[in-house]
N, CA and C atoms as a LAMMPS dump frame, in Angstrom:
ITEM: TIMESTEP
0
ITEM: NUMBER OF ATOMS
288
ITEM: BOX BOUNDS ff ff ff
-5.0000000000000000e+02 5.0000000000000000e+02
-5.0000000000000000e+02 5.0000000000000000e+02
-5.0000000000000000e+02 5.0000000000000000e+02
ITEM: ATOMS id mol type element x y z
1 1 1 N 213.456 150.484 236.615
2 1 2 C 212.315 151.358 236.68
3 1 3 C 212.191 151.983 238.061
4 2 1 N 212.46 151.661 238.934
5 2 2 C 212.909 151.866 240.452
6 2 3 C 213.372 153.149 240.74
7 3 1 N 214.413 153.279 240.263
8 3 2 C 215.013 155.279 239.63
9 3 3 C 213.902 155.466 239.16
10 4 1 N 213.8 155.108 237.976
11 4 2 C 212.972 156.183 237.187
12 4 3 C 211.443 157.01 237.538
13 5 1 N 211.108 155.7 238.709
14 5 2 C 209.928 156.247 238.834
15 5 3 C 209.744 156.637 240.439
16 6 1 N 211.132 156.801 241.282
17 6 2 C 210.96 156.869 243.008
18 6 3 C 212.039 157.799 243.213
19 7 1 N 213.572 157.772 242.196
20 7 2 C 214.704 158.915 242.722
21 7 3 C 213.691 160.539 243.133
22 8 1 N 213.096 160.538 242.099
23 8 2 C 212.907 161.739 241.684
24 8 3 C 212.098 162.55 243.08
25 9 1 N 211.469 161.458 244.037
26 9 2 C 210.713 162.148 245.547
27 9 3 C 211.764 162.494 246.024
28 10 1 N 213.206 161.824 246.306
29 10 2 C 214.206 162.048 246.758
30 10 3 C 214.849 163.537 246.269
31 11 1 N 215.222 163.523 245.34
32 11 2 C 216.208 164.669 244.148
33 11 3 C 215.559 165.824 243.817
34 12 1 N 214.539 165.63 243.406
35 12 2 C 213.752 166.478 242.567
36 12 3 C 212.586 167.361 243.24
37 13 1 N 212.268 166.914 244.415
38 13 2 C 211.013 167.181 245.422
39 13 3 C 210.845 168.805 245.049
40 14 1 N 211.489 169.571 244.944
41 14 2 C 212.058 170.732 244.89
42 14 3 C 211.442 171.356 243.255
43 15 1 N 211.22 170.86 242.596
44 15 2 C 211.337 170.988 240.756
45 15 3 C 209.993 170.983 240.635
46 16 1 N 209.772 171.443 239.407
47 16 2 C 208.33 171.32 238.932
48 16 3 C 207.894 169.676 238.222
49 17 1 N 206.473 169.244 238.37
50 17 2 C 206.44 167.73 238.044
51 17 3 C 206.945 167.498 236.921
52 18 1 N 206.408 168.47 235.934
53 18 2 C 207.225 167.872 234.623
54 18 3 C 208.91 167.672 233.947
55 19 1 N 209.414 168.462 235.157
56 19 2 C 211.108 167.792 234.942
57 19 3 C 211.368 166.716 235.546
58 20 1 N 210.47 166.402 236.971
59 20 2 C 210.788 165.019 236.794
60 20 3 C 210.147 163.806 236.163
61 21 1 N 208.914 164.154 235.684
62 21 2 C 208.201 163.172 234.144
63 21 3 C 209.365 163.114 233.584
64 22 1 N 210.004 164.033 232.783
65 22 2 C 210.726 164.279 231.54
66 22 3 C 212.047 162.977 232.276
67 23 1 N 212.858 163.338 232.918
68 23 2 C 213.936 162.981 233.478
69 23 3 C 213.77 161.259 233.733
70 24 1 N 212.436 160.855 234.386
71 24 2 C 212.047 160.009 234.775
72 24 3 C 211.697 159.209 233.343
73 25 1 N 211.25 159.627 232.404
74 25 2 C 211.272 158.997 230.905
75 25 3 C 212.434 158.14 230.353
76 26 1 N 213.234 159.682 230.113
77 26 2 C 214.761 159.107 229.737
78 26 3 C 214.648 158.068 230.513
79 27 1 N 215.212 157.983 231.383
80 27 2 C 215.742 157.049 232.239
81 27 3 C 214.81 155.477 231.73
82 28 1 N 213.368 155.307 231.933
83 28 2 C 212.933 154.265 231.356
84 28 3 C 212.852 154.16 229.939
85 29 1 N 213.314 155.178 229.339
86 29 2 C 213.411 154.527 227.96
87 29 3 C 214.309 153.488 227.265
88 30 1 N 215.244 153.306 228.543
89 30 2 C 216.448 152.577 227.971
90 30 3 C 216.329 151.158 229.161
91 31 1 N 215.703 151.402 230.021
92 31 2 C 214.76 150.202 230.539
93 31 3 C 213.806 149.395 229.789
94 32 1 N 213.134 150.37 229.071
95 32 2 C 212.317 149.271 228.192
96 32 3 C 213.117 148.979 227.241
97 33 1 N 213.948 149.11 226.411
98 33 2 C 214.62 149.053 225.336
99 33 3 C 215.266 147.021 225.879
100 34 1 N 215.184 147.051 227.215
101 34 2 C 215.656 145.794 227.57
102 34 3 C 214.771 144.942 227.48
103 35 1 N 213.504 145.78 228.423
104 35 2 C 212.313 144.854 228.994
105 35 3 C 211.365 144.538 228.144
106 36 1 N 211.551 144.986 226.78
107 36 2 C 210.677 144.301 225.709
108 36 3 C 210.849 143.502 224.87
109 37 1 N 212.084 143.003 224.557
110 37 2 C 212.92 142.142 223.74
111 37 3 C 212.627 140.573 224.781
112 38 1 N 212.931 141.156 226.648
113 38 2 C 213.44 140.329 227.27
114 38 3 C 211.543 139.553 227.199
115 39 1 N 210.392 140.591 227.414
116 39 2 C 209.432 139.759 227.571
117 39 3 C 209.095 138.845 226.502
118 40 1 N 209.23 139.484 225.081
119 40 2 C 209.119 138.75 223.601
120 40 3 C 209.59 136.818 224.041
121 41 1 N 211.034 137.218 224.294
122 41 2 C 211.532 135.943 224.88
123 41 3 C 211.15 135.477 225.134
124 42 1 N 210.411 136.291 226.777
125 42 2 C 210.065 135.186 227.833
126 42 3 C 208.972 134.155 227.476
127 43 1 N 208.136 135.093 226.239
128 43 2 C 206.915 134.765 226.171
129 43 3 C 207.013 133.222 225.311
130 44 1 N 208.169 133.285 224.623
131 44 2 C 208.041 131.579 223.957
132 44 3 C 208.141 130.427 225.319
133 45 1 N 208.395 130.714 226.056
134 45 2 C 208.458 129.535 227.132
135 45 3 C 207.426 129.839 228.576
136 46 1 N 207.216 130.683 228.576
137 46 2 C 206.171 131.02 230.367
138 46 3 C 204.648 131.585 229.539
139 47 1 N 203.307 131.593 230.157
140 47 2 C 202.346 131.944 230.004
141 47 3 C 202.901 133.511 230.461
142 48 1 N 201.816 134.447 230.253
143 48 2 C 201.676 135.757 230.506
144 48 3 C 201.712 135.957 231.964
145 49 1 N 200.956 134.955 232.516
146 49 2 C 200.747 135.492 233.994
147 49 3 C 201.968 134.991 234.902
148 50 1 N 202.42 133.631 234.025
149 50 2 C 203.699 133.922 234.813
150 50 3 C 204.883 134.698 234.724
151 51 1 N 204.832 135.715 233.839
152 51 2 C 205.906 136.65 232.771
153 51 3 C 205.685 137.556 234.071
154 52 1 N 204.285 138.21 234.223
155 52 2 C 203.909 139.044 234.965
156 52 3 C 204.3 138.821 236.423
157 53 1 N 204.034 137.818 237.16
158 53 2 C 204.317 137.923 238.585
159 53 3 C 205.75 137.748 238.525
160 54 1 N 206.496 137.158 237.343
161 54 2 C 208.166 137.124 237.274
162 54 3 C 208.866 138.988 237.614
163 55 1 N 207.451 139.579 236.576
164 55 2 C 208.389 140.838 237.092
165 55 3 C 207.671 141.527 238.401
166 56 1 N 206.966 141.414 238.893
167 56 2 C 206.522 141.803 240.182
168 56 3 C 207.387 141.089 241.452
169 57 1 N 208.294 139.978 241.325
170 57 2 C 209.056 139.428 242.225
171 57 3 C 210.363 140.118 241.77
172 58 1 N 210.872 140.029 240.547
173 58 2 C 212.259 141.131 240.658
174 58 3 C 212.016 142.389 240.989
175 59 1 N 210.704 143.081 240.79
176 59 2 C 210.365 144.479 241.178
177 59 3 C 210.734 144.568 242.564
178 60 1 N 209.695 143.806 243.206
179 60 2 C 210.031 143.821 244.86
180 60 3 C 211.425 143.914 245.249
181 61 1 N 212.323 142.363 244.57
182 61 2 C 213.665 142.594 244.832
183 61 3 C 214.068 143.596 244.86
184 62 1 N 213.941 144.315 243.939
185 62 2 C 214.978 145.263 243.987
186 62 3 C 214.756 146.655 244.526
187 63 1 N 213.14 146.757 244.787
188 63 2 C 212.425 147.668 245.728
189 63 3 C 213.143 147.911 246.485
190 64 1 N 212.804 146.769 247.496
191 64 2 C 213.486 146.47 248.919
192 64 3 C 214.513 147.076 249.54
193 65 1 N 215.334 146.606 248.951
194 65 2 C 216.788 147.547 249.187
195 65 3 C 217.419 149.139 249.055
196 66 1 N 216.627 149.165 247.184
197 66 2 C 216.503 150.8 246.978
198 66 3 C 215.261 151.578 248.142
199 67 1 N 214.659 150.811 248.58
200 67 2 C 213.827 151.742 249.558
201 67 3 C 214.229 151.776 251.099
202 68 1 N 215.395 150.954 251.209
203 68 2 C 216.013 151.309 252.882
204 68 3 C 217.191 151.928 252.524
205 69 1 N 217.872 151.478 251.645
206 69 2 C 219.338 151.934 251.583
207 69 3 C 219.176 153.444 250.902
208 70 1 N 218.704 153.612 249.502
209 70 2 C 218.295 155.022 248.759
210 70 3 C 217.883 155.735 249.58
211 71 1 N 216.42 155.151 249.456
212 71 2 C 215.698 156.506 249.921
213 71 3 C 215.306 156.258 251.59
214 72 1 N 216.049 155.176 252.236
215 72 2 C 215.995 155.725 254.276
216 72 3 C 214.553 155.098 254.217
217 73 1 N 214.132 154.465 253.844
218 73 2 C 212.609 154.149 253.982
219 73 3 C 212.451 153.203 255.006
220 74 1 N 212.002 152.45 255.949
221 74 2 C 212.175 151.328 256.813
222 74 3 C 211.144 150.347 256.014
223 75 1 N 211.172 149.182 255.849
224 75 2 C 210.472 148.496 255.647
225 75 3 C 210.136 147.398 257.077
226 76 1 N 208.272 147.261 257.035
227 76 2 C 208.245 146.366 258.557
228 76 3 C 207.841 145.09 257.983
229 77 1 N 207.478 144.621 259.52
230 77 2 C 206.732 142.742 259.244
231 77 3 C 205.407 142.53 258.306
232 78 1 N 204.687 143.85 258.285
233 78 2 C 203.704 144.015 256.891
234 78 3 C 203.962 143.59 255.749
235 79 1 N 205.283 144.394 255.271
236 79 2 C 206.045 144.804 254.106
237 79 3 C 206.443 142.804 253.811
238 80 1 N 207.401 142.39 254.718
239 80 2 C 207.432 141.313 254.919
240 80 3 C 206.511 140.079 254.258
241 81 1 N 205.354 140.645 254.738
242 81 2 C 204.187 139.133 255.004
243 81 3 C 203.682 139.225 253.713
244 82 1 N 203.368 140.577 252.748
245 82 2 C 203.086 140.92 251.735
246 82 3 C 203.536 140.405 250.682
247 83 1 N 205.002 140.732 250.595
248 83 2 C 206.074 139.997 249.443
249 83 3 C 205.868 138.899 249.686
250 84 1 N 205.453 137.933 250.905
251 84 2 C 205.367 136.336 250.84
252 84 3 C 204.088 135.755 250.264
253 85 1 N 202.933 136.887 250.259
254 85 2 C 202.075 136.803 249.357
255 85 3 C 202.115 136.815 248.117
256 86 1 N 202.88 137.508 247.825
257 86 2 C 203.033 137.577 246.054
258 86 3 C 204.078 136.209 245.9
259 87 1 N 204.634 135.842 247.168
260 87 2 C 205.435 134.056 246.582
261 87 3 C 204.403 133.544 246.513
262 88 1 N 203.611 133.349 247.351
263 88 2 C 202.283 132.422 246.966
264 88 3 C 202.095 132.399 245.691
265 89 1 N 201.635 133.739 245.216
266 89 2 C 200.741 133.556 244.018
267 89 3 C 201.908 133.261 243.165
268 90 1 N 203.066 133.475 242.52
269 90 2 C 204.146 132.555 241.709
270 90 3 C 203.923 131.242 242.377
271 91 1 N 203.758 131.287 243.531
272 91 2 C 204.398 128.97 243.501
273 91 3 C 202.941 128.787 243.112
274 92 1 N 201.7 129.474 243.203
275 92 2 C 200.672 128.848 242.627
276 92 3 C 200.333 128.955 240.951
277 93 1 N 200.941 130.206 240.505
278 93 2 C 201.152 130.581 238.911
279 93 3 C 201.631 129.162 238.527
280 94 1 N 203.304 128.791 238.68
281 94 2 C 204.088 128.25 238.027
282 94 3 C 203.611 126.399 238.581
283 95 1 N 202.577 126.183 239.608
284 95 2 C 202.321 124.566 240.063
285 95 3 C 201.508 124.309 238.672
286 96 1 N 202.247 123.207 238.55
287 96 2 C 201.619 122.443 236.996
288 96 3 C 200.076 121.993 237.327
């Protein structure tokens, strides 16, 4: 979802919004085609809220990188202290 919903400041800046809606669709349509089967799954074994901060920690992952390496973005010690907040709230989601 990362492309689908951030290439387009990069690529597209230039275009009218709705080619990159349109463009930005495609692209998650075949994202969800994964991410809804995969939550169905998830959901026989994790509560909701831990389904949820599961994908807010791969989100970040994979933020991270697409936003220094892609798109030149710097990330600081904010950015940092933030994502260790959202570990909190998983090690406190998933503590029995």
């Amino acid at each position: 979802m990362t492309i689908a919903w951030y290439a387009h400041l990069k690529h597209l800046i230039g275009r009218a919004w709705y080619v990159a809606a349109i463009l930005s669709w495609a692209i998650a349509f075949f994202e969800y085609l994964i991410q809804v089967p995969a939550n169905r799954i998830g959901f026989s074994a994790l509560s909701l809220p831990q389904l949820k901060l599961l994908q807010e920690i791969i989100s970040l992952l994979v933020f991270a990188p697409f936003s220094i390496w892609y798109m030149g973005q710097p990330l600081n010690s904010n950015h940092v202290l933030a994502g260790l907040c959202i570990l909190g709230a998983v090690f406190f989601t998933f503590r029995a």
